[in-house]
C-alpha positions in Angstrom: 89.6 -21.6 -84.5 90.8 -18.1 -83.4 94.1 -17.5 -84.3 96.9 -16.1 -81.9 96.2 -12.4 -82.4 93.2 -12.6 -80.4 95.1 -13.2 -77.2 96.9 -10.1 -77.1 93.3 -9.1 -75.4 93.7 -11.6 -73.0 94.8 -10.7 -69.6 95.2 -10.6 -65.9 91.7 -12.6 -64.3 90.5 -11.3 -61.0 87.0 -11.8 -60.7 84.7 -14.3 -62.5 83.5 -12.2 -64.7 87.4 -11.9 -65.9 87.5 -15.7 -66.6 86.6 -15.4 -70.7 89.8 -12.9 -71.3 91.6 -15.2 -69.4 95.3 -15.4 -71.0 95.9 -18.8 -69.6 93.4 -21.2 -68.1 94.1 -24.6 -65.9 90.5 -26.8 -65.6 91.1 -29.5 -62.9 88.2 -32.5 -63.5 87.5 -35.5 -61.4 87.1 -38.6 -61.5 83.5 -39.0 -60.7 82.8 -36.5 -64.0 84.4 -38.4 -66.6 84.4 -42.4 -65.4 81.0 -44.9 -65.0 77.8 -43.3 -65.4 79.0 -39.7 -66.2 81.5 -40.4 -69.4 78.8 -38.9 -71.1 80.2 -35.5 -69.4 82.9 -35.2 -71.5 81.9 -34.1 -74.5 80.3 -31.1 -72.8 83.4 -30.7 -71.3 85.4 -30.6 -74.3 83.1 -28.0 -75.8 83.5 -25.6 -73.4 87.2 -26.4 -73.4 87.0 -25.9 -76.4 85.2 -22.3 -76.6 87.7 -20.7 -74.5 90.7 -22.4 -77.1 88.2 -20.5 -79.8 88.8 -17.2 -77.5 92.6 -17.6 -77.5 93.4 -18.6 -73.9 95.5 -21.2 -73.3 94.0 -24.1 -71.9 95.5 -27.0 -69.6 93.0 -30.0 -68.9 93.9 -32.2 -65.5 91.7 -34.8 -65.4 91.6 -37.6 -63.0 89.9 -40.8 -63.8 92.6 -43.3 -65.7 91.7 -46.1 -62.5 88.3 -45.6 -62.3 88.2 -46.0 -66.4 90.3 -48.5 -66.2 88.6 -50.8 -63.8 86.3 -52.4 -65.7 88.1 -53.5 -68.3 90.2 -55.4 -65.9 86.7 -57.4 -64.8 87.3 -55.3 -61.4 83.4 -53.8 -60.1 85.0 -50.5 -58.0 88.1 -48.8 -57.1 90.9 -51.6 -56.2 92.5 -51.3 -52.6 96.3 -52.8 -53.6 99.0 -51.0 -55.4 99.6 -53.2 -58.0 96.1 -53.3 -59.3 95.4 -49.5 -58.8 98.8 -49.4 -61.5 97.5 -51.6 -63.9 94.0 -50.1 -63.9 95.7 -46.6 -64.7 98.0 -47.8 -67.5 94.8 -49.6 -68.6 92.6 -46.3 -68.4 94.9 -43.5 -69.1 94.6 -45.0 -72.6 91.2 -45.1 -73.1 90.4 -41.9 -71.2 93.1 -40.2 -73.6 91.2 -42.0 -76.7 88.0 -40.7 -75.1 89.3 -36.8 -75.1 90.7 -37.1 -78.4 87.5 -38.4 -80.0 84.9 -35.1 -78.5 88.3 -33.0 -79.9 88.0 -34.0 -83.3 84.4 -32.4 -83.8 86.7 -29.3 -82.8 89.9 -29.5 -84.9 91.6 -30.1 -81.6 94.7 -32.2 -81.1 95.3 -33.5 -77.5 99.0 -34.1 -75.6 99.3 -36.6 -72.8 101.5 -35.4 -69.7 101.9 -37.9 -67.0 103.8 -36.3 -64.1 104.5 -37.4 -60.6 105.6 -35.5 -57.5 109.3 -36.0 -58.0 109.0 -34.9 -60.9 108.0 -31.6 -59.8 110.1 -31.3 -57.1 113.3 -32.0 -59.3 114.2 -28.8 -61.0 115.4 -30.3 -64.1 112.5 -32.3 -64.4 110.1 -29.3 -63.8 111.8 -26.9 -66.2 111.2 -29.9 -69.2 107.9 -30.5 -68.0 107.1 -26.3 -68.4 108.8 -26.1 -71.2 107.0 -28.6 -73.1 104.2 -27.7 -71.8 104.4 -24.1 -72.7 106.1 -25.1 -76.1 102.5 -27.4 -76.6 100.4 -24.3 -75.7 102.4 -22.5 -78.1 101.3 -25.1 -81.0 97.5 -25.1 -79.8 97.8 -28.3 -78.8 95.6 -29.0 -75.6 97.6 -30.4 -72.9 96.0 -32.9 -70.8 98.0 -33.7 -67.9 97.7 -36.6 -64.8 99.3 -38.1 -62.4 101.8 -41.0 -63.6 99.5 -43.5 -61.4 101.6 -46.4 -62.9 104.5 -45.2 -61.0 103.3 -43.5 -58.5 103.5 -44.8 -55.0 101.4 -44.5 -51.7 104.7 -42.6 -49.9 105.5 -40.5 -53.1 102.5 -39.2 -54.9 100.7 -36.2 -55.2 97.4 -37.3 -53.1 94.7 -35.9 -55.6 94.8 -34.2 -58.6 93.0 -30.9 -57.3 97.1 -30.6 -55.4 98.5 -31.7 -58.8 96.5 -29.1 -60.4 97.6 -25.9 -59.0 100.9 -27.1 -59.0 100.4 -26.9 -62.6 99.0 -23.9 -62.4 101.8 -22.2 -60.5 104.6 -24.0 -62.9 102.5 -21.9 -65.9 101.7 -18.8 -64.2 97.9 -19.4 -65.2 95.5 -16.1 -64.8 92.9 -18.7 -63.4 92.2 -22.2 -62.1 88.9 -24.1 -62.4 88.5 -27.6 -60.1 85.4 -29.3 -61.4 83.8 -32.0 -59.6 80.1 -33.1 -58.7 79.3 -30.6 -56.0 78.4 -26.9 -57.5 80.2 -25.1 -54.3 81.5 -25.3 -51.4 79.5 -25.0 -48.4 79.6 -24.0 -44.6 79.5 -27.9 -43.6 78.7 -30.8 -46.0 76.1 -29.9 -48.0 73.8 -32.4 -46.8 74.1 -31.7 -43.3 71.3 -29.3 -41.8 72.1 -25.4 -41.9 74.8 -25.7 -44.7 75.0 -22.4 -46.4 76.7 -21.8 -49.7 80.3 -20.0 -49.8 80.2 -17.4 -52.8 83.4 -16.0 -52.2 86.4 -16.0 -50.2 89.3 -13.0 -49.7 93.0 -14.0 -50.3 94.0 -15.4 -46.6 90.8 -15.9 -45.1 91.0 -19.0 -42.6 87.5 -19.9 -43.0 87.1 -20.2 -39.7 84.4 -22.4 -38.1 84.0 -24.2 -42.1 83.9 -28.2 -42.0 84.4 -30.2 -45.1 84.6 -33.9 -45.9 87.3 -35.7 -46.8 86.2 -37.9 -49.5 83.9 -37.3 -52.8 80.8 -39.2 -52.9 81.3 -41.2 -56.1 83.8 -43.1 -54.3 85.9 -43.8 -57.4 88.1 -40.5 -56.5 90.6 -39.1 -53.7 89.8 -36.0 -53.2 87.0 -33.4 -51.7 85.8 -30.2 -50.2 89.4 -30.2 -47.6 91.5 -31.1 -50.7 89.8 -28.5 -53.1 90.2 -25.6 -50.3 93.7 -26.5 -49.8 94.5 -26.6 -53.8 92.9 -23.2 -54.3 94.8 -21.5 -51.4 97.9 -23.0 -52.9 97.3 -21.3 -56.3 95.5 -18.3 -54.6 99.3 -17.6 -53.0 100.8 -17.6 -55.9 98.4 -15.2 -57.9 96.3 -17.6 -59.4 92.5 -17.2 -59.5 90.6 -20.3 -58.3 86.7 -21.5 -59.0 85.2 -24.6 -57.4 82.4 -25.6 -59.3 80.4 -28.6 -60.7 81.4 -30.3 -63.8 77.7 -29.7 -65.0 78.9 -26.2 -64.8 81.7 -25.9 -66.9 80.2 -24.2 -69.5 79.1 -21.5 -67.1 82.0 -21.1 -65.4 84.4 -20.4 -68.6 81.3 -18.1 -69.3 82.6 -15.8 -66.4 78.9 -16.2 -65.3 78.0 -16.4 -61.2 78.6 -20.0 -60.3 80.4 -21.5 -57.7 83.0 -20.7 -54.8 85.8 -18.0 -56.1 89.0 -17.4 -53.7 90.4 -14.4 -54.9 94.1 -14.7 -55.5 97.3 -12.9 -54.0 97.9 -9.7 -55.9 101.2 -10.5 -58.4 104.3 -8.3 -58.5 
């Protein structure tokens, strides 16, 4: 592994190409890319994770998938509809998803911290200057923070929604040069992408409306919360606060941490 000279090159990311000198890095995943049929995608995941931590950057994983993981081990065939269950698949799979992580990490030297936040506890200032500070303290260690939602406790009136919302609240807590939100669609398009005449967005300018784009509400693995709406309205969230933001396919990850042309980039808000 690099050690912490190295990041003194690291710096301010506004285009994709910036991405590899990235100081600090948040990578969102969802649940469809690490649960089921596609656990298999972690260990690429990891590796790219991985070569940016070789680089320096400080890296933040938010990965969704603790119910869908847990599920199955609860004899349950998809997603569960009451609270209850929902809680006890997620204190089931946060477990195993966390064993998971840690095992691709080892083949990398890389030691793994759970955080498990909720929306209270970023909206209570004592509780978001601990979570920050521990946070920042891990980074400080190179230890890899992965951080989800606190599903256990977490309830239909109070919760984040999706973890694309709880990532670039993260990202604004850390002041992260960029933020990545992986999932099984490789951009964002003019319409669903499966709908006649859907044309690929490459880019789009700090405080563009997007006027005349429709986007689904729901991925279509099923086992997740989120989609296109949720991912647009994450990055502009970031975006505001001077964070960089990719949209991109898990399948991509490599790529993207690359700095190569993949994806939908919304430039971010110039920073003070």
């Amino acid at each position: 592994m690099t050690d912490t000279t190295n990041r003194t090159a690291l710096g301010t990311v506004r285009e994709r190409s910036d991405i590899p000198r990235a100081r600090r890095i948040v990578v969102k995943v969802g649940s469809s890319s690490v649960s089921g049929e596609n656990t298999g995608q972690i260990g690429a995941l990891v590796d790219a994770l991985a070569a940016a931590y070789g680089r320096g950057t400080e890296v933040v994983l938010v990965s969704s998938g603790a119910i869908a993981t847990g599920f199955p081990f609860l004899g349950l065939e998809g997603r569960p509809d009451d609270l209850a269950t929902q809680q006890a698949a997620a204190a089931t799979g946060q477990n195993v998803l966390m064993f998971r992580y840690q095992q691709q990490l080892d083949r990398h030297d890389v030691v793994a911290a759970q955080i498990l936040l909720t929306a209270g506890d970023l909206q209570n200032p004592t509780h978001r200057v601990n979570a920050q500070r521990a946070i920042d303290r891990l980074l400080a260690l190179r230890v890899l923070p992965i951080v989800n939602e606190n599903d256990t406790v977490a309830t239909h009136e109070i919760r984040f929604g999706d973890n694309d919302r709880l990532a670039a609240l993260v990202a604004r807590l850390l002041g992260a040069d960029a933020l990545v939100l992986l999932s099984d669609v490789e951009a964002l398009y003019t319409r669903p992408p499966e709908l006649p005449g859907a044309t690929r967005i490459d880019e789009v300018p700090f405080g563009d409306e997007l006027a005349g784009v429709t986007f689904g509400s729901v991925g279509k693995s099923g086992v997740g919360t989120g989609g296109a709406g949720t991912k647009v309205a994450a990055a502009r969230l970031a975006a505001e606060a001077g964070t960089s933001v990719l949209v991109t396919a898990t399948a991509l990850v490599e790529q993207a941490l690359a700095g190569e042309p993949v994806g939908t980039w919304f430039h971010a808000a110039p920073r003070p």
